[in-house]
Backbone as CSV, one residue per row, in Angstrom:
resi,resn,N_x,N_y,N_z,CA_x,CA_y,CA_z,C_x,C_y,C_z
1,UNK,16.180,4.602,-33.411,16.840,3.676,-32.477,16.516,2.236,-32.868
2,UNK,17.694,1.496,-33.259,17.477,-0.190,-33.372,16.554,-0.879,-32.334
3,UNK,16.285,-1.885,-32.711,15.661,-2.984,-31.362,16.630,-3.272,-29.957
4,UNK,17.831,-3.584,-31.208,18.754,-4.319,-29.761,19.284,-2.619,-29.394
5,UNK,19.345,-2.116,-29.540,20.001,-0.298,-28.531,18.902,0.031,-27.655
6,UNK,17.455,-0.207,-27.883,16.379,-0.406,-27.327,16.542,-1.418,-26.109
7,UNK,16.642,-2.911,-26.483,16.041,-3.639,-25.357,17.646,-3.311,-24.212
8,UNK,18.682,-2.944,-25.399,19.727,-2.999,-24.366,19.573,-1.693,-22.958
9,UNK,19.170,-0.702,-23.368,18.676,0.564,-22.268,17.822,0.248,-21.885
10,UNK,16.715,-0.629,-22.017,15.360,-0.589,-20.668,16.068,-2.085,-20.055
11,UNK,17.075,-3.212,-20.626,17.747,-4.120,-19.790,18.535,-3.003,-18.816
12,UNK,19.520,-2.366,-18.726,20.511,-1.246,-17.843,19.296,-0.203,-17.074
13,UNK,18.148,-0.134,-17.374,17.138,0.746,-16.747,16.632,-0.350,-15.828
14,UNK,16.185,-1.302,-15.977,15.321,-2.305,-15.212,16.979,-2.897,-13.875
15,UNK,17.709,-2.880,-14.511,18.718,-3.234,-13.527,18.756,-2.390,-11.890
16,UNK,19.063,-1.097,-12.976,18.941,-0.229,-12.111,17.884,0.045,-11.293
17,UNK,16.230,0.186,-11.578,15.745,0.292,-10.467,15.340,-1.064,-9.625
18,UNK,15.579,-2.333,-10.034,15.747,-3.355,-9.135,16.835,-2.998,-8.176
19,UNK,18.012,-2.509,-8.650,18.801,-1.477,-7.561,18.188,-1.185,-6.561
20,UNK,18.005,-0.191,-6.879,17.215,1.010,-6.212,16.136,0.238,-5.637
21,UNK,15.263,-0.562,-5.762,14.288,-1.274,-5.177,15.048,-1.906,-3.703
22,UNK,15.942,-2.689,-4.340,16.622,-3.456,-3.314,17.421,-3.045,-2.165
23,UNK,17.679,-1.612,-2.471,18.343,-1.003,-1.395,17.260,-0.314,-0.758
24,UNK,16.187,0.548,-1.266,15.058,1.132,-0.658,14.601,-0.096,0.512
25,UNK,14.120,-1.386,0.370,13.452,-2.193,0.796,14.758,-2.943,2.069
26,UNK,16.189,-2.588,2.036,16.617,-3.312,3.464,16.662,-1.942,4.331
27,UNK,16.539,-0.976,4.255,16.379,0.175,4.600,14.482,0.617,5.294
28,UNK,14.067,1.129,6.039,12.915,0.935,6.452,12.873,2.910,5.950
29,UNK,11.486,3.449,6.089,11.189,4.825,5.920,10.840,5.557,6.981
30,UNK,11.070,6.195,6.950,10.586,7.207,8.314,9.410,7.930,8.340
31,UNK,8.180,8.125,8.840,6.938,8.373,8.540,6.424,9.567,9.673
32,UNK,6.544,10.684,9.527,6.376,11.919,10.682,4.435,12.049,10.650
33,UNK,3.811,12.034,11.602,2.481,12.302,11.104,2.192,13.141,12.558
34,UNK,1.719,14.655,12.128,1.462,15.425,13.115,0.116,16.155,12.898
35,UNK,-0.531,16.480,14.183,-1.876,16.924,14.032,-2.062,17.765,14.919
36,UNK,-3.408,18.313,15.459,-3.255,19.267,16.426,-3.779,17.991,17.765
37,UNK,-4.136,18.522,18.922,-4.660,17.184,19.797,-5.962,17.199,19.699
38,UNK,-6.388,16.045,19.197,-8.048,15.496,19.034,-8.887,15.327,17.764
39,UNK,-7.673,15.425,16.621,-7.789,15.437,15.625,-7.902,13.738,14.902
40,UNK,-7.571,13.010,15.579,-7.808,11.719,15.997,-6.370,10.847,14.744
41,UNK,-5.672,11.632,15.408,-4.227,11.056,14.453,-3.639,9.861,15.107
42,UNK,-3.768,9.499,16.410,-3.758,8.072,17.063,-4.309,6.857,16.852
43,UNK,-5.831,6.915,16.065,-6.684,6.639,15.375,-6.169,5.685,14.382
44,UNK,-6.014,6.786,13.777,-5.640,6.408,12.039,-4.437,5.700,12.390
45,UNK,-3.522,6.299,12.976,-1.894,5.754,13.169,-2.518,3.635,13.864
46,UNK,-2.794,4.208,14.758,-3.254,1.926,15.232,-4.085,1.354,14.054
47,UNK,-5.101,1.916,12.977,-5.867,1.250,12.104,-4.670,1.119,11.341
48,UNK,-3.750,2.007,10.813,-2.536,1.549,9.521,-1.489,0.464,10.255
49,UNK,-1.403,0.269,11.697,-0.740,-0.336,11.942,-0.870,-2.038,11.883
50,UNK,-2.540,-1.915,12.405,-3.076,-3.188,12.071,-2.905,-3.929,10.944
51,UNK,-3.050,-3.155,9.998,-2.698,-3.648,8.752,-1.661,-3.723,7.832
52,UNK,-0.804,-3.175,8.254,0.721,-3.201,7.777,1.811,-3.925,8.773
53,UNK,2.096,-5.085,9.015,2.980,-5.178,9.814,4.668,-4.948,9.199
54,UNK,4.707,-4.427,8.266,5.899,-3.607,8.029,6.318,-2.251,8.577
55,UNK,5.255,-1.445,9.319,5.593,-0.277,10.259,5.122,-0.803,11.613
56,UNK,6.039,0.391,12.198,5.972,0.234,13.654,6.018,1.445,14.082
57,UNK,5.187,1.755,15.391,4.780,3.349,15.777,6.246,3.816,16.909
58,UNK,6.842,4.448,16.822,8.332,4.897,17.947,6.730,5.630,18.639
59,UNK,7.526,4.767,20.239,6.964,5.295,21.640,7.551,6.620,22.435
60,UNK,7.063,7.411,22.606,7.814,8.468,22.597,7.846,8.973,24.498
61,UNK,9.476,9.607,24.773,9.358,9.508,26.582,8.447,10.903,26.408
62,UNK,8.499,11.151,27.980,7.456,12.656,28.099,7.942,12.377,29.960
63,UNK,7.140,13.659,30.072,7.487,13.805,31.611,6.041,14.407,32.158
64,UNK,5.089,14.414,31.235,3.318,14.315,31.742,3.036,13.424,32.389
65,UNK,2.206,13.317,33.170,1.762,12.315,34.269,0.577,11.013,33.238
66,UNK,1.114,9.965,33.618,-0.322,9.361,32.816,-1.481,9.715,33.053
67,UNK,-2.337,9.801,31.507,-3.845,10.027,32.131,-4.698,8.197,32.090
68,UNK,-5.609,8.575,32.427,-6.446,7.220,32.438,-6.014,6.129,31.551
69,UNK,-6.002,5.077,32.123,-6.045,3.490,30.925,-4.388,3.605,30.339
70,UNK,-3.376,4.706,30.162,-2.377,4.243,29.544,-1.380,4.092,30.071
71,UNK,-0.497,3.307,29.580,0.520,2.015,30.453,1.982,2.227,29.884
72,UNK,2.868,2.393,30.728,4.217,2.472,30.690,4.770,1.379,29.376
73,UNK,5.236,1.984,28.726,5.883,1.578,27.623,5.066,0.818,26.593
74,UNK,3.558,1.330,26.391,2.890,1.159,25.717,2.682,2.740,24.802
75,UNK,1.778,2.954,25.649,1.736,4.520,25.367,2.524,5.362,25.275
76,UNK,3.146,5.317,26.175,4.414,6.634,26.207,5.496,5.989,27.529
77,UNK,6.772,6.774,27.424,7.465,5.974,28.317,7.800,7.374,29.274
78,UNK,7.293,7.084,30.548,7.028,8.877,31.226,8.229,8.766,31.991
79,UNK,8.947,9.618,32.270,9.912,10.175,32.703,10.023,11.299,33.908
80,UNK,10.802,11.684,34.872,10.506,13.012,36.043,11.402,13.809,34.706
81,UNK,11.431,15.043,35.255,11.631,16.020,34.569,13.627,16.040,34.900
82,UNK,13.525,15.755,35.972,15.390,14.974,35.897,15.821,14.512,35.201
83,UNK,15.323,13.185,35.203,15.696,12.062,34.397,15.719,12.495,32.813
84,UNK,14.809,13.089,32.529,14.566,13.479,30.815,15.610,14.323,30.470
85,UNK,16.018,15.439,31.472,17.304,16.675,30.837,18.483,15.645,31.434
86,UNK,18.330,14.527,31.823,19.798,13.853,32.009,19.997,13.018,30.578
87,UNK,18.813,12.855,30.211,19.168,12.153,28.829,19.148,12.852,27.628
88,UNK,18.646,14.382,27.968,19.308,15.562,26.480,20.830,15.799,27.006
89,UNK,21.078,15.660,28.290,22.907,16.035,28.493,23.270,14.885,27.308
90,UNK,23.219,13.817,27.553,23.839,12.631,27.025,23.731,12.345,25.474
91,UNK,22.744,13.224,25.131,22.430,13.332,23.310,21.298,11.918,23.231
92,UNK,20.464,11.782,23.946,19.880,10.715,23.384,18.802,10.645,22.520
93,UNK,18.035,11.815,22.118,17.065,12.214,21.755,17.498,12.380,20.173
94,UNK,16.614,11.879,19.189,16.671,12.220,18.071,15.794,13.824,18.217
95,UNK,15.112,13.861,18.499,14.379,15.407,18.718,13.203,15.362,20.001
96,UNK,13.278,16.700,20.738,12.753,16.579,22.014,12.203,18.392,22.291
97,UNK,10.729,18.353,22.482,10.135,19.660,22.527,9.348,19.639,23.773
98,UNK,9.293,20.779,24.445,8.311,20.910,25.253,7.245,21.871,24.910
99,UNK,5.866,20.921,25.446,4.387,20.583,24.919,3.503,21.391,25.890
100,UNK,3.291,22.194,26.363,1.797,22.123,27.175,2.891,21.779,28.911
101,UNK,4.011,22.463,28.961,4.481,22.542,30.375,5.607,21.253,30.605
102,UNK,5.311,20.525,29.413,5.948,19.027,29.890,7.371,18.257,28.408
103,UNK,8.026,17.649,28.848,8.992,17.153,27.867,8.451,16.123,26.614
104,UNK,8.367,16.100,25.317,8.221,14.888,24.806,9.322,14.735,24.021
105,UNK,9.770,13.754,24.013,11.080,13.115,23.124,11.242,12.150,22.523
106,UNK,12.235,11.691,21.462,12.438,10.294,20.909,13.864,10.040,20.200
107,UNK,13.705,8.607,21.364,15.013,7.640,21.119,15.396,7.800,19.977
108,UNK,16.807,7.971,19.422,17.430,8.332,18.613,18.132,6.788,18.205
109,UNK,18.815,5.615,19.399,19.025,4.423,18.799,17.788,3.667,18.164
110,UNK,16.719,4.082,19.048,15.571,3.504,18.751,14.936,3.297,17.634
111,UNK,14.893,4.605,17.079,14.393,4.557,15.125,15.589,3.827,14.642
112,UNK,16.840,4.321,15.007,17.875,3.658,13.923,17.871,2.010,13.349
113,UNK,17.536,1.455,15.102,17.760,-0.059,14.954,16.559,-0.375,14.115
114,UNK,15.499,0.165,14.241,14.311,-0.623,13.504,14.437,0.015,11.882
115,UNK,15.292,1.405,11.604,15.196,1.520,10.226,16.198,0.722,9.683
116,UNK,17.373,0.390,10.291,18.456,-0.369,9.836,18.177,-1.582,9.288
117,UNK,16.726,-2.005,10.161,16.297,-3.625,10.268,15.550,-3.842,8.857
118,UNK,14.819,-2.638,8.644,13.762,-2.764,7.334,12.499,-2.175,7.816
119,UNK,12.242,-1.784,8.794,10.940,-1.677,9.198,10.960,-0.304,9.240
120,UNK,9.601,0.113,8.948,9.157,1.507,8.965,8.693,2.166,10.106
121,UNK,9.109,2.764,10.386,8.803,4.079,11.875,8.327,5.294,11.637
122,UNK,7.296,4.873,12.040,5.918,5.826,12.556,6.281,7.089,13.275
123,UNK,6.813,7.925,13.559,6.411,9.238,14.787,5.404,10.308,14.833
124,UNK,4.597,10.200,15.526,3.652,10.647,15.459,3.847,11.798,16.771
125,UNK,4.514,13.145,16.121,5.056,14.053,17.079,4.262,15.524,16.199
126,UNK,4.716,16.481,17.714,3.879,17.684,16.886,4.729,18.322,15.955
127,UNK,4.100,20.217,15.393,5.034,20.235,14.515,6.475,20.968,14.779
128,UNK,6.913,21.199,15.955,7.932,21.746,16.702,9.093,20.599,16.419
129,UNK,8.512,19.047,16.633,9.299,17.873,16.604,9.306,17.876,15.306
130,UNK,8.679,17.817,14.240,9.004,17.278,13.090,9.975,18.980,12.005
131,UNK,9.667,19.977,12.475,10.582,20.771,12.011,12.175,21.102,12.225
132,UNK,12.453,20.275,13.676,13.268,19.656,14.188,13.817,18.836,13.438
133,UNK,13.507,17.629,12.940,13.698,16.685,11.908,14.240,16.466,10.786
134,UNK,13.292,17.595,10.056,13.304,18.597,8.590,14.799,18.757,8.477
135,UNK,15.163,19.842,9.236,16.211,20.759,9.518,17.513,19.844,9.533
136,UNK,17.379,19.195,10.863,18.671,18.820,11.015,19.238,17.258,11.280
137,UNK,18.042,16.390,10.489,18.099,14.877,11.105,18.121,13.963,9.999
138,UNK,17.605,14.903,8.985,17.817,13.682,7.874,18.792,13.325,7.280
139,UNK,19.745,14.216,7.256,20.771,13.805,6.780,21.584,12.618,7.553
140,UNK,21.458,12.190,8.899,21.648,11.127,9.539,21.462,10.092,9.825
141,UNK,19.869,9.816,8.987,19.102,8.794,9.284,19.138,8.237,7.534
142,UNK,19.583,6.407,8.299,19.612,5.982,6.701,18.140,5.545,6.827
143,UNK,17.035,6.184,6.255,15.738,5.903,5.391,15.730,7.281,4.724
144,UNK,14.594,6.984,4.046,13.536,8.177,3.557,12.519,8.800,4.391
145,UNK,12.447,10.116,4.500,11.417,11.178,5.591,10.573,11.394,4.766
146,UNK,9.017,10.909,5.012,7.993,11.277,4.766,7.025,11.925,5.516
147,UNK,6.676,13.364,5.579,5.849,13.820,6.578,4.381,14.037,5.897
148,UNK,3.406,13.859,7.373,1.822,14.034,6.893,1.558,14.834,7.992
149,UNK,0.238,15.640,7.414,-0.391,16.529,8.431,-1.350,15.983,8.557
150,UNK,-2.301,15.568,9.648,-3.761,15.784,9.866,-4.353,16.772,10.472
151,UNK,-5.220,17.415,9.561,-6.083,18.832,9.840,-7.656,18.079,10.553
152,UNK,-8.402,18.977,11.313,-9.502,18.628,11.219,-10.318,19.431,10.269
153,UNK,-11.622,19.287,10.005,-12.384,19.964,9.312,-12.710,21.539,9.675
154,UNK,-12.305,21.655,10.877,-12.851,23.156,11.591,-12.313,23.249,12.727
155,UNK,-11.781,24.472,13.440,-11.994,24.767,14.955,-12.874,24.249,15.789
156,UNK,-14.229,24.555,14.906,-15.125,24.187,15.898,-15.582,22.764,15.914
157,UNK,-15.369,22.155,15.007,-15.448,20.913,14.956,-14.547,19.903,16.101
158,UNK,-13.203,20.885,16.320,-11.748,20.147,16.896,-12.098,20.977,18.767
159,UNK,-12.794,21.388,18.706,-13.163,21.908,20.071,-14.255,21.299,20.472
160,UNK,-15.474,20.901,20.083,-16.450,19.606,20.140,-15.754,18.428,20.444
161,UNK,-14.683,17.807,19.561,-14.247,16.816,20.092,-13.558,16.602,21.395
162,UNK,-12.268,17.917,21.618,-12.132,17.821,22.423,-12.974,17.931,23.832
163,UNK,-13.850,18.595,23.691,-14.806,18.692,25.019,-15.725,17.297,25.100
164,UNK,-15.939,16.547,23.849,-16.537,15.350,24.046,-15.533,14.223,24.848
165,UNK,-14.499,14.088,24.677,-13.498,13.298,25.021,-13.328,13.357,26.492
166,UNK,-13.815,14.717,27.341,-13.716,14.625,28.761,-12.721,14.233,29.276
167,UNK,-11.228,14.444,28.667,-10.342,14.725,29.465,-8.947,15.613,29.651
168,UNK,-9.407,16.728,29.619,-8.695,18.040,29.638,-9.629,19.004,30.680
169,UNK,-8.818,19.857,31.466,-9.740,20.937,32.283,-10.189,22.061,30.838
170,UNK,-10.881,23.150,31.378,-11.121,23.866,30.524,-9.934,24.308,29.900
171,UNK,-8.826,24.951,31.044,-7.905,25.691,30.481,-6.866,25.131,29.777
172,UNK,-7.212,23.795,29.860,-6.293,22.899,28.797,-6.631,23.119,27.282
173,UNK,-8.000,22.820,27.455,-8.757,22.801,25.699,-8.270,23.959,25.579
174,UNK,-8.614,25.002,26.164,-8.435,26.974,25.633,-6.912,26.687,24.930
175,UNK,-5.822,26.149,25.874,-4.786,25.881,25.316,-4.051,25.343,24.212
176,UNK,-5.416,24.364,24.219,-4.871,23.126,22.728,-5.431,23.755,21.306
177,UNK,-6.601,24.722,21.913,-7.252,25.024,20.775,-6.353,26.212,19.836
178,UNK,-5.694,27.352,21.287,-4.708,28.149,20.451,-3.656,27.741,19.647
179,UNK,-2.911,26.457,20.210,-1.991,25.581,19.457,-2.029,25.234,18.457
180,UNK,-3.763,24.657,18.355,-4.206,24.081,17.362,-3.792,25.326,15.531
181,UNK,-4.214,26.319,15.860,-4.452,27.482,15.418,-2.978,27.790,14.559
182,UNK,-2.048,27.630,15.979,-0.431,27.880,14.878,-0.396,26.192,13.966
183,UNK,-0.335,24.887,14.571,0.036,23.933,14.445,-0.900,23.827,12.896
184,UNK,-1.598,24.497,12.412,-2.244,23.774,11.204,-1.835,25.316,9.704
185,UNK,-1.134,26.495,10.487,-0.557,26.784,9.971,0.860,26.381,9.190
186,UNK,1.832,25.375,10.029,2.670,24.505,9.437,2.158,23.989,8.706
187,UNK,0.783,23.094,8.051,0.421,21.860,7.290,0.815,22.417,5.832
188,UNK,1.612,23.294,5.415,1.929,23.704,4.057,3.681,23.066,4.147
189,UNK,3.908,23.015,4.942,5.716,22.488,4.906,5.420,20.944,5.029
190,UNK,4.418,20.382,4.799,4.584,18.808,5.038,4.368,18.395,3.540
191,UNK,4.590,16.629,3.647,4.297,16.304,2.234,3.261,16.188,1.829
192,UNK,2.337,15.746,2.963,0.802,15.206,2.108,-0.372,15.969,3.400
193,UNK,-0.839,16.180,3.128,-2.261,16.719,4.717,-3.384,15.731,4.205
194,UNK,-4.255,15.628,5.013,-5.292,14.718,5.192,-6.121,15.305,5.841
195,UNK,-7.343,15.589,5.625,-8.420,16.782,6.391,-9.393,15.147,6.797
196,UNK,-9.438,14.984,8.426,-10.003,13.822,9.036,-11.518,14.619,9.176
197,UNK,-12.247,14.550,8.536,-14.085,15.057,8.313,-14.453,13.691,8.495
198,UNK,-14.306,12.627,7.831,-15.010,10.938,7.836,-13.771,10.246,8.148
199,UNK,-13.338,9.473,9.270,-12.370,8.438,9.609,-12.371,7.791,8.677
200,UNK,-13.223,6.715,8.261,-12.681,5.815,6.738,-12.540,6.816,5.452
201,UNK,-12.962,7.520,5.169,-12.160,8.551,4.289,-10.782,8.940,4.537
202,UNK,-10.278,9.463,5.698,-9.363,9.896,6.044,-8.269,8.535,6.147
203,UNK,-8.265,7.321,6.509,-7.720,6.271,6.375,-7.313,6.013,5.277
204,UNK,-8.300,5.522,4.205,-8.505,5.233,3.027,-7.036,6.512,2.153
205,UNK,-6.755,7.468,2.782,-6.179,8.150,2.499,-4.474,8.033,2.549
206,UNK,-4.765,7.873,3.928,-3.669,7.383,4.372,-2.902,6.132,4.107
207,UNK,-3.441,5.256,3.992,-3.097,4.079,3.892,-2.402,3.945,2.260
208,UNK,-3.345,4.832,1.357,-2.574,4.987,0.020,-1.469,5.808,0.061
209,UNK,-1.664,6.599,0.887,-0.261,7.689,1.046,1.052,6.497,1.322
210,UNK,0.885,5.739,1.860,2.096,4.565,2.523,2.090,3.612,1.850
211,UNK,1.085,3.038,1.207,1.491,2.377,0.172,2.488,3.032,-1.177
212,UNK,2.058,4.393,-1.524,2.656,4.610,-2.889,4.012,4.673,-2.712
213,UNK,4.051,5.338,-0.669,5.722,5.910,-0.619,6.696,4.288,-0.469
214,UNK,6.097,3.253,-0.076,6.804,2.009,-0.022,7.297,1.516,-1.773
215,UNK,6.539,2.008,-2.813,6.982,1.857,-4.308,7.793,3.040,-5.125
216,UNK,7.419,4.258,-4.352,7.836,5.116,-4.294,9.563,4.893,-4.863
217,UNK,10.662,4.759,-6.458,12.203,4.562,-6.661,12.970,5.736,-6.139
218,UNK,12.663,6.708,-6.321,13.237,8.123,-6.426,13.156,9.335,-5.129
């Protein structure tokens, strides 16, 4: 191969993924991160947020009662159990599962406007919601779907926490823990898992996981 047949294909290669760069980047990504409860995936999700102000976490409705300290349309946006099946009549839900007796869902204009905008959206749903997703949502949503699992290190490790945390009855934990049990059986259908044993380990993890997928051409 000559010089100039050379520089002329990596000039038409470099075009192209400045392309591809430029359209990836007005376009925002979609970021699924699911765990079992107490695995401390809320955690990690506000430390990456701090530091990236290119993502943003989707607030998700529910029809659970608030527990302590969290605030309407911070945390979650709570709903009666009316109101929530009046807004699956109406299609508003990009995907919507019930959890432990109660509704959780998410705005479907809601991701759009912020992926349309450039910005990256966070959902941090279980894995009922994100197989939901998988299946039948990507093809609708202009970004890229990236899903993560967070595992904990052990059962018994994820049952300590939860009983340290003091706020679940017993028969809640018994509950979360069986969940726990199917929910980390999914962590083979996701893209990346993250076993949270050391929080700055587990960060440190994460945070490269979202960096590579933001350079990520293909």
């Amino acid at each position: 191969m000559s010089l100039s047949v050379f520089v002329s294909r990596y000039r038409t290669l470099s075009k192209r993924i400045d392309s591809e760069l430029r359209e990836r980047s007005a376009k925002g990504s979609l970021f699924i991160v699911s765990a079992p409860a107490g695995t401390g995936k809320t955690t990690l999700v506000d430390m990456l947020l701090k530091e990236f102000s290119s993502a943003i976490a989707s607030i998700s409705f529910t029809t659970r009662k608030p527990r302590a300290g969290e605030i309407e349309g911070k945390h979650y946006h709570f709903l009666s159990p009316e109101e929530f099946e009046k807004r699956i009549a109406e299609d508003e839900f990009l995907e919507y599962v019930t959890l432990y007796g109660d509704y959780y869902g998410t705005s479907t204009e809601w991701v759009k406007s912020y992926l349309n905008a450039g910005t990256d959206v966070i959902l941090v749903i279980d894995t009922q919601g994100a197989r939901l997703l998988r299946s039948r949502c990507t093809a609708s949503l202009p970004s890229r779907l990236v899903t993560l699992f967070i595992a904990p290190p052990s059962l018994l490790e994820l049952e300590k926490r939860l009983r340290g945390r003091a706020t679940d009855a017993e028969e809640k934990i018994e509950q979360r823990l069986k969940c726990a049990q199917v929910e980390i059986e999914e962590m083979k259908f996701y893209d990346y898992g993250i076993v949270n044993d050391d929080l700055n380990a587990a960060y440190d993890a994460l945070r490269s996981i979202y960096i590579a997928e933001k350079h990520r051409i293909f």
